[in-house]
C-alpha positions in Angstrom: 0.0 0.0 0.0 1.6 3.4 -0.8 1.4 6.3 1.5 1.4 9.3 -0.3 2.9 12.4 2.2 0.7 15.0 2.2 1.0 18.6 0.7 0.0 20.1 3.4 -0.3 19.1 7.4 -1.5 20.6 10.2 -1.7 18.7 13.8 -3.3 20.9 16.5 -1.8 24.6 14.9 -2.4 27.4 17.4 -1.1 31.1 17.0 -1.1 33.8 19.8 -0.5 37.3 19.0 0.9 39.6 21.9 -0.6 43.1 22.1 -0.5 45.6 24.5 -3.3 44.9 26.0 -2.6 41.1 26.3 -2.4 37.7 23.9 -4.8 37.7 21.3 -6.0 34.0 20.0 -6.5 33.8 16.4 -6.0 30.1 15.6 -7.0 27.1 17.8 -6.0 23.8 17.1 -6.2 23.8 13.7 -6.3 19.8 11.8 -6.0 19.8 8.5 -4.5 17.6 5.5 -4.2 19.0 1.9 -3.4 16.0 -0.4 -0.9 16.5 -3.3 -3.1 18.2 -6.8 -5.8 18.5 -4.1 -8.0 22.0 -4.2 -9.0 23.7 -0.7 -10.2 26.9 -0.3 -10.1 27.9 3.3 -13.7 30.4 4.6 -15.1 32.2 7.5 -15.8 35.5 8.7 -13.5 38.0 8.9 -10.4 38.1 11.5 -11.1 34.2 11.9 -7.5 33.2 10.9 -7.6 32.3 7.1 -4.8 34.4 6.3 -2.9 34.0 9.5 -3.1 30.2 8.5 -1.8 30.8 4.8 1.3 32.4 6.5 2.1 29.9 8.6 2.0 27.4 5.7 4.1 30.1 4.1 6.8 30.2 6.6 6.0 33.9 6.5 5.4 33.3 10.6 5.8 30.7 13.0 3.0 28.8 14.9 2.6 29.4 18.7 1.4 25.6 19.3 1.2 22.5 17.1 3.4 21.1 14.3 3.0 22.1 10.3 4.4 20.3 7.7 5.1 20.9 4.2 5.7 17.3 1.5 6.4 15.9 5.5 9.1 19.1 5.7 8.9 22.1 8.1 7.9 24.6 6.7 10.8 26.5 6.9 12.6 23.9 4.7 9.7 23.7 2.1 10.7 27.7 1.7 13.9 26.8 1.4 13.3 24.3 -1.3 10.7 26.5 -3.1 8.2 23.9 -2.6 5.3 26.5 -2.9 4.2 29.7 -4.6 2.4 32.3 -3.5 0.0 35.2 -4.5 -1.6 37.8 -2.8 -4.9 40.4 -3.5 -2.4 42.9 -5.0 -0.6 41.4 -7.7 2.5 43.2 -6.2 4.3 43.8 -9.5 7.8 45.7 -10.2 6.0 48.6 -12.5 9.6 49.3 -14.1 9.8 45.7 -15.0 8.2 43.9 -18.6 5.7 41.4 -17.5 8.2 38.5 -18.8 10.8 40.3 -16.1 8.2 40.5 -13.4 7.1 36.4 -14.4 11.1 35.5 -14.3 12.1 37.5 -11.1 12.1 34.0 -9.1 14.5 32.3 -11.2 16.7 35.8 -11.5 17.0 35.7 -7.7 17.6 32.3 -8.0 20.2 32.1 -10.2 19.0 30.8 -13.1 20.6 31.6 -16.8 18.7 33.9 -19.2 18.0 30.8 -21.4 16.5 28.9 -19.0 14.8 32.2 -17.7 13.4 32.8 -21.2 12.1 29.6 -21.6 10.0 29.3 -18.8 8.5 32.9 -18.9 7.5 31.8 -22.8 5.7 28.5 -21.1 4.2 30.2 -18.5 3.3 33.5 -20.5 1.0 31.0 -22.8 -0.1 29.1 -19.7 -1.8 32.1 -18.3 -2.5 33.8 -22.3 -0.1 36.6 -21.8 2.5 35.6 -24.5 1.5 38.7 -26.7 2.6 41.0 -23.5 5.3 39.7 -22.4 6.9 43.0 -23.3 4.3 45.3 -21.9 4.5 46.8 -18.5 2.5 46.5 -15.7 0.5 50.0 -15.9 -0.5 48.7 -19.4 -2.6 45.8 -18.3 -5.7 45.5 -16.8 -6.3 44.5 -12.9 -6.9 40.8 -14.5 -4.2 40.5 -16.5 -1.9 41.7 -13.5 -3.2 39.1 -11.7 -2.4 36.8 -14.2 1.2 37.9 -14.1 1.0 37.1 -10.4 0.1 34.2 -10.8 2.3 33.0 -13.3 5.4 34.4 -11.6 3.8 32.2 -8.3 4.3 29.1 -10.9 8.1 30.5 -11.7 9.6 27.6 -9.8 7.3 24.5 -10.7 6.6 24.7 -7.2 4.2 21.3 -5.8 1.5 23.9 -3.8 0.1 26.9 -4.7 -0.8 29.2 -1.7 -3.2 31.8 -2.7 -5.0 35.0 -0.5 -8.1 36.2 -2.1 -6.1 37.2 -5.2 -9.6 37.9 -7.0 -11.0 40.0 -3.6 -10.6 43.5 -5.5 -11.7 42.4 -9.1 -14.6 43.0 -11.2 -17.2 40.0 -10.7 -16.7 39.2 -14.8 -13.2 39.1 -14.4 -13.5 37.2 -11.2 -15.4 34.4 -12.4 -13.0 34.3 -16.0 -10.2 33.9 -13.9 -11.5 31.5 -11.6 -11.9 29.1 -14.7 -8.4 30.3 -15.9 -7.0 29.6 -12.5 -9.2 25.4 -12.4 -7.1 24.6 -15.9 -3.8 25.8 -14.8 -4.3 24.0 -11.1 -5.3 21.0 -13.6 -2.6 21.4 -15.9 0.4 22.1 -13.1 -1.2 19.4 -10.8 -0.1 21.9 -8.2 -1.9 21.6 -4.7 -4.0 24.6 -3.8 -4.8 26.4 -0.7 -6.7 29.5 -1.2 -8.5 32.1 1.0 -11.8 33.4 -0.1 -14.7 34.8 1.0 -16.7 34.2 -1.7 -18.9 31.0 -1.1 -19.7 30.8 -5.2 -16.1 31.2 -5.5 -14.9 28.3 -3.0 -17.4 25.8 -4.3 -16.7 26.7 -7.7 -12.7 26.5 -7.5 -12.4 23.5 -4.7 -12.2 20.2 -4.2 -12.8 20.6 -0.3 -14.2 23.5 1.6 -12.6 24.2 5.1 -15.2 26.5 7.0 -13.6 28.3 10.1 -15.1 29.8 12.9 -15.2 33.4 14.4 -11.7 34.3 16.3 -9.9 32.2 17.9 -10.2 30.2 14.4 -10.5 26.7 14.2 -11.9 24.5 11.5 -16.3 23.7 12.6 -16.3 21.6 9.2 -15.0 20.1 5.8 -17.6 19.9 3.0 -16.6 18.0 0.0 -18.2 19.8 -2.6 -18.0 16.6 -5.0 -18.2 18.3 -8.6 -16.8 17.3 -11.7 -13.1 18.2 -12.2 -14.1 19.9 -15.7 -15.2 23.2 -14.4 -16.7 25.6 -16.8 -19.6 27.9 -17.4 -22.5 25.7 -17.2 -21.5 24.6 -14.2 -22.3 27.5 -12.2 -25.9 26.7 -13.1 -25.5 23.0 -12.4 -27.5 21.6 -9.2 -24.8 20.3 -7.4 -23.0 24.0 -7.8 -25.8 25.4 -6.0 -25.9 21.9 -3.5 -22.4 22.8 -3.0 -23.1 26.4 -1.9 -26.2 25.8 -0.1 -23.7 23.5 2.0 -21.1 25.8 2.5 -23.1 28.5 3.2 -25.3 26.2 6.3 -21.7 25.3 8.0 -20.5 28.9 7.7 -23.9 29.6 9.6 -24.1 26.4 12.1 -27.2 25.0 10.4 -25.8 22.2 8.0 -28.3 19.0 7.6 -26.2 17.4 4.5 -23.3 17.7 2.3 -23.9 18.0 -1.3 -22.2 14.3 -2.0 -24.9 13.3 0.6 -28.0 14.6 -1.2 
């Protein structure tokens, strides 16, 4: 029997913020296994600890409590190994770089040759459909197509998970829901695992294999829902029944009232 190590582990992960007014809670024994290819969005209300969950995962900061693992590494070491990528609700580009120099900046500070740079920004400039800008600069390009850029520069390194924070959250809903199908056949196509903060309920169903739903601060996971859709996802999907199963689900653990999960109906 193989055992395949997880993407992502979490066994009992607590962070505690000091303040000057005492420790703040915002994660509480947090459980959670991400398989390798697999698609999780994490949700909840605001200040519940999605993003302060991401970072950990990110080695960006260090748990309080509990151990977190990354491929069965810490996650300092997965950082280390570039074993992840990461994008954020501002696409965060160098405006004085091309969009092929802001996609290659990885592999610059990493060391790799211009050939090898050149080659990958081509792949991943036609992976996300910017290969007719690679050569345009950032202040040229929509907010979509910047977050395309991001995303593709987060996929520099062929890294094994994809870490994502709301990197739709400021977008127009149009270009929202186009790039949450752009962002399904480049998961599918990378077979990259993906943890990714929303708090869009259409959006998490739509995008994920698995739903975590988190509770109001201190944050701790109050359910799973496996939204159990077809991996194709396109348009006429959001109009499916088991899309609106799916949210209906997600939408009664968020509130405390779930009766079933849509794989269950």
């Amino acid at each position: 029997m193989t055992v395949t190590t997880p993407a992502v582990r979490a066994d009992a992960v607590g962070k505690v913020f000091p303040t000057k007014t005492g420790e703040v809670t915002a994660l509480t024994d947090v459980q959670l296994d991400v398989a390798p290819g697999e698609f999780v969005s994490l949700i909840g209300p605001s200040g519940c600890g999605k993003s302060t969950l991401l970072r950990l995962i990110a080695d960006l900061d260090a748990p309080t409590s509990g151990t977190l693992e990354i491929f069965g590494k810490p996650a300092a070491k997965a950082r280390h190994d570039q074993d992840y990528g990461i994008a954020f609700q501002q696409a965060g580009l160098l405006p004085w770089r091309t969009v092929g120099e802001n996609i290659g900046l990885p592999l610059e500070i990493h060391g790799k040759d211009k050939r090898q740079r050149a080659d990958r920004v081509a792949e991943l400039a036609e992976l996300v459909g910017l290969t007719d800008f690679v050569d345009s600069h950032p202040d040229q390009l929509s907010g979509g197509m910047q977050q395309r850029v991001a995303i593709a520069r987060s996929l520099a390194e062929q890294p094994r998970l994809l870490l994502m924070d709301e990197p739709f959250g400021a977008l127009d809903e149009m270009t929202r829901e186009y790039l949450q199908s752009e962002l399904t056949r480049i998961a599918a196509e990378t077979h990259a695992a993906v943890v990714f903060v929303t708090h869009s309920i259409p959006e998490a169903v739509f995008l994920s294999d698995r739903v975590v739903v988190m509770s109001p601060r201190p944050g701790r996971i109050t359910e799973i829902v496996d939204v159990g859709l077809p991996d194709e996802r396109d348009e006429q999907l959001r109009e499916a029944p088991e899309y609106y199963d799916g949210v209906t689900a997600v939408r009664e653990a968020l509130h405390g009232t779930t009766t079933a999960r849509p794989n269950e109906r």
